[in-house]
N, C-alpha and C positions, 0 to 999 in steps of 0.2 A: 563500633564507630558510627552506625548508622544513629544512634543520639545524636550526635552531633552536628550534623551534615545537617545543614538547610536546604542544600539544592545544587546539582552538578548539570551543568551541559557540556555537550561537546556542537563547537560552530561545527557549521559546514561553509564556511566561506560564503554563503549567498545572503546572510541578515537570517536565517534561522538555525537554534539551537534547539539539541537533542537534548532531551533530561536523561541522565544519567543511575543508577543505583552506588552504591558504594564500591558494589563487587566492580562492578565496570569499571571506576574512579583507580580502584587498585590494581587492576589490568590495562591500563591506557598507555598509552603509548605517542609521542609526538606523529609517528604515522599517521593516526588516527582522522589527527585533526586538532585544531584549538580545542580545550582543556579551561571551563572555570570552574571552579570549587567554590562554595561560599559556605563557612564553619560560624556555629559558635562559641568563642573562644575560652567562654566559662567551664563547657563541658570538658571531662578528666579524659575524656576519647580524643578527643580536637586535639591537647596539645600534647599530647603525647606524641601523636601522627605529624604533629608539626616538626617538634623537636626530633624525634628518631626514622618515621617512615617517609616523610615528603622529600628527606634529602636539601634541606634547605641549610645556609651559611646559619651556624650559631648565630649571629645578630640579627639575621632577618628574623629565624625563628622567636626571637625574645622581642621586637617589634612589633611580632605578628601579633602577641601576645599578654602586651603589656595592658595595665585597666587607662593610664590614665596618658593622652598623648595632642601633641599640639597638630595641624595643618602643617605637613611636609612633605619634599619630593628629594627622595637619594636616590644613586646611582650604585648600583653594586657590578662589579664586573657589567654582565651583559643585562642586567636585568633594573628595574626600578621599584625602590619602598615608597610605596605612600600611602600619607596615611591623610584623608581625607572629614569634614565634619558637615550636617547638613541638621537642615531644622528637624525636632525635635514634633511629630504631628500626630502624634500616636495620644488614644484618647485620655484624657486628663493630665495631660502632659503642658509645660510650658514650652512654647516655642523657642524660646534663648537659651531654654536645657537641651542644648545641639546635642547628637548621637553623631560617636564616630565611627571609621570605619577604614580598615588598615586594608592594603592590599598590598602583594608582591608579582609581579609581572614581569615576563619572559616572553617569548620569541611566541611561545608554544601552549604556556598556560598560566593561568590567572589563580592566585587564592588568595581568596579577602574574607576579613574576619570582623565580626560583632557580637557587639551584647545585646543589647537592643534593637527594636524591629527600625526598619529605615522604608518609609514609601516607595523612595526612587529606586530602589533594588529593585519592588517588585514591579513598577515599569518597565526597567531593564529586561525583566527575566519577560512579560506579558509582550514587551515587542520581538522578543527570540522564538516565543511559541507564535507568533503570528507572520513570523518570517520580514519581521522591518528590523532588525534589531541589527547589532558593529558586526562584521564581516572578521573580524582580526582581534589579538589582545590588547593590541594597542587602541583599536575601534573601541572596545568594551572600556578601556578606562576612560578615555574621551566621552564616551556618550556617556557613562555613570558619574562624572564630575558636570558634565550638561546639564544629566536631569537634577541634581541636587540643587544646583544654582535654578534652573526651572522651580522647582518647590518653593526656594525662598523668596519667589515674586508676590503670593498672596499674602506673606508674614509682611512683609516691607508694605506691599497696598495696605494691609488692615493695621498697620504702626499711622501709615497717611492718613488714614481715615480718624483714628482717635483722636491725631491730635487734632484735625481740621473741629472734629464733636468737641474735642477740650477750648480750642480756643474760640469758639461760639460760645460758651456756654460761659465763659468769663468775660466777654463783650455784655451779655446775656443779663450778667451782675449774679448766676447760678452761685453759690458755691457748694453746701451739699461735701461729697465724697472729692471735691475737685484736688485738693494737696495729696491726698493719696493716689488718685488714678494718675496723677503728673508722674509722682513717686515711681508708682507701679511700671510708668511708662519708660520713663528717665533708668531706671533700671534693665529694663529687657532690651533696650537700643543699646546700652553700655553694654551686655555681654553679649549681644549677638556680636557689636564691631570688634570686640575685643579675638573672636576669631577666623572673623571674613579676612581683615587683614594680611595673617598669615595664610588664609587659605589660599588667595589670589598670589601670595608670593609664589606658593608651593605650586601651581599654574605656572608661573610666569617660567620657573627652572627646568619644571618637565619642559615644556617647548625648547625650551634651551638646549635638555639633553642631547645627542649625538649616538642616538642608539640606530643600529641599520633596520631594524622591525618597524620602526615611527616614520610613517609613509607623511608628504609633506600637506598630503591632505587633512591628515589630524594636527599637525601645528596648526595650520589655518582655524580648525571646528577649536581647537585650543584657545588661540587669540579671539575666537570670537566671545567664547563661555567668558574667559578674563576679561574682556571689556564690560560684557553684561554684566558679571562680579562688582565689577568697578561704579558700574551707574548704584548697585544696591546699595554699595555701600556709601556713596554720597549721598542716598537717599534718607537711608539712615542717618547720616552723620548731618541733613538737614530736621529731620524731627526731633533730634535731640537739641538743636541749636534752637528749633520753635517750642521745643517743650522748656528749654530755659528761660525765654524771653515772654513763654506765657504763666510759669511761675514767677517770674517776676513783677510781672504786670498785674497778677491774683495777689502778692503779697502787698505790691504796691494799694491796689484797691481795699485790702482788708487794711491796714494802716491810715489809710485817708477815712473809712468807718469809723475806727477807733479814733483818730482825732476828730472827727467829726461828733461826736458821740462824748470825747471828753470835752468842747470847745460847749456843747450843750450844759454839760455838768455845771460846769467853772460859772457859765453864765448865771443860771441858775443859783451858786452860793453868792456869787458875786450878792445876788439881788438882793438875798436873805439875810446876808450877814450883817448891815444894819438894823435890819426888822431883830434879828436877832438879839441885838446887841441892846437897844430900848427895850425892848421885852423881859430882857433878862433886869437891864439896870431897875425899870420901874416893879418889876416884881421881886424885889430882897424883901425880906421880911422884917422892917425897922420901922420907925418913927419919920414923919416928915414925908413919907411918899405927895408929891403935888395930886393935887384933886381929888383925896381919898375921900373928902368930906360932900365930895361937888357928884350928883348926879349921873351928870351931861360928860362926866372925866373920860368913859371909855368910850363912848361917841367921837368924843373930839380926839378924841389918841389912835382910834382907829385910821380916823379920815386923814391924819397927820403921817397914820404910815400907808396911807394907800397916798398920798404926796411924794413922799418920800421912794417911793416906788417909781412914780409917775418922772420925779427926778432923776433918780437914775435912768432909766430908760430912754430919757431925754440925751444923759450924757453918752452912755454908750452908744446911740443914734451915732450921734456928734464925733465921737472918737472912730466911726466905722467897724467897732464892734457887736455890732447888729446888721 
């Protein structure tokens, strides 16, 4: 089993945790003390130990361990499922590719499960070995739903900052890579919101819950993370609202180009299409062409279509099509 195990503490009620080995993990005891276990849930040791040794309700166990799971908080008899999601920071990775992470919690011990590496685990685990870390298991989920919402403060600043860069650069008259990076943009705000939402519900239920381990000092650190939740995601749900209004302000201006650009053309034929049209008339290949015999013929036919020019230009003056 030791595959699988990422990291065991046992609190001691002061804000620091013991690391554990597995042997210990499978000798523990609620005497002991608080109990977290953090698995992951790919390895064929993890859920074996989930489903047959840890003693857990069939449906927590297949929670514990399902691939694919939305932001929620249930209540099982004495204990709570949740399954939690947070950005995605690990290298080459996209930030709206959120990493989740399921936990089951009790009076007495904690076990949460992932695939993927998650930052704010190891904050969590770096304030237990320094002795600032939750005193309690209800502490530990409170502060591990904290720091995940902590994390997603620099994704939301650097969403703010592009578009602030995008929409300068379309004042700017830039365009360049600009419909893709809006794209690009307009994309990673839509699936980040798509699970803050739920996430902040899944908040809002645990404080709800009514369990006697949920001391009313963590409701409180609760409603605070949920508010802060709350600003990100209006903040978000403001960049996507300026990422629309500044593609459309970029499509706006490439359209007024392109008339601009065709209102040049039109003029242009306008001008030619008489010069055209004497040019062609006087050049058929017949009999009778005027002044074929006359010298001075394409002097004076020139000058007649530099006239001729000089009249139009007069009239579109005149009609304010110039």
């Amino acid at each position: 089993m030791q595959a699988g195990l990422i990291h065991a503490y046992l609190l001691d009620g002061e804000g620091r945790g013991r690391r554990l080995s597995w042997a210990e993990v499978e000798t523990w005891d609620a005497a002991q003390g608080r109990l977290w276990v953090h698995l992951d849930y790919t390895v064929a040791e993890t859920r074996a130990w989930i489903c047959e040794g840890a003693g857990l309700d069939p449906l927590v166990a297949e929670a514990l361990l399902t691939e694919e799971t939305r932001p929620r908080s249930t209540s099982v008899d004495n204990g709570l499922l949740i399954a939690l999601r947070g950005v995605n920071l690990n290298p080459e990775s996209q930030p709206e590719d959120m990493v989740s992470i399921r936990l089951w919690a009790e009076e007495a011990r904690v076990i949460s499960t992932r695939k993927r590496q998650l930052l704010s685990v190891d904050d969590l685990c770096q304030q237990l070995e320094n002795g600032r870390g939750p005193r309690s298991t209800a502490g530990l989920v409170v502060e591990l739903a904290d720091l995940l919402v902590w994390r997603m403060s620099d994704t939301v600043d650097t969403f703010e900052d592009t578009i602030d860069d995008l929409e300068d650069r379309v004042v700017a008259g830039a365009s360049g890579s600009l419909r893709l990076d809006l794209a690009v943009l307009r994309k990673q705000t839509i699936t980040l919101r798509r699970y803050l939402s739920p996430q902040r519900e899944a908040l809002a239920r645990l404080m709800a819950e009514k369990l006697t381990w949920i001391a009313e000092q963590d409701r409180l650190q609760l409603r605070e993370v949920s508010d802060r939740l709350l600003r990100h995601i209006e903040d978000i749900d403001a960049v996507r609202e300026r990422a629309a209004v500044t593609q459309e302000e970029l499509m706006s201006r490439i359209s007024e180009q392109l008339n601009s650009r065709m209102y040049v053309l039109s003029i242009i034929a306008a001008i030619f299409l008489p010069l055209g049209f004497f040019t062609g008339l006087l050049g058929i290949n017949v009999g009778g062409i005027p002044g074929s015999e006359n010298p001075q013929a394409f002097v004076i036919f020139s000058v007649l279509l530099v006239i001729t020019v000089a009249i139009q230009l007069v009239v579109f003056r005149w009609k304010k099509w110039l």
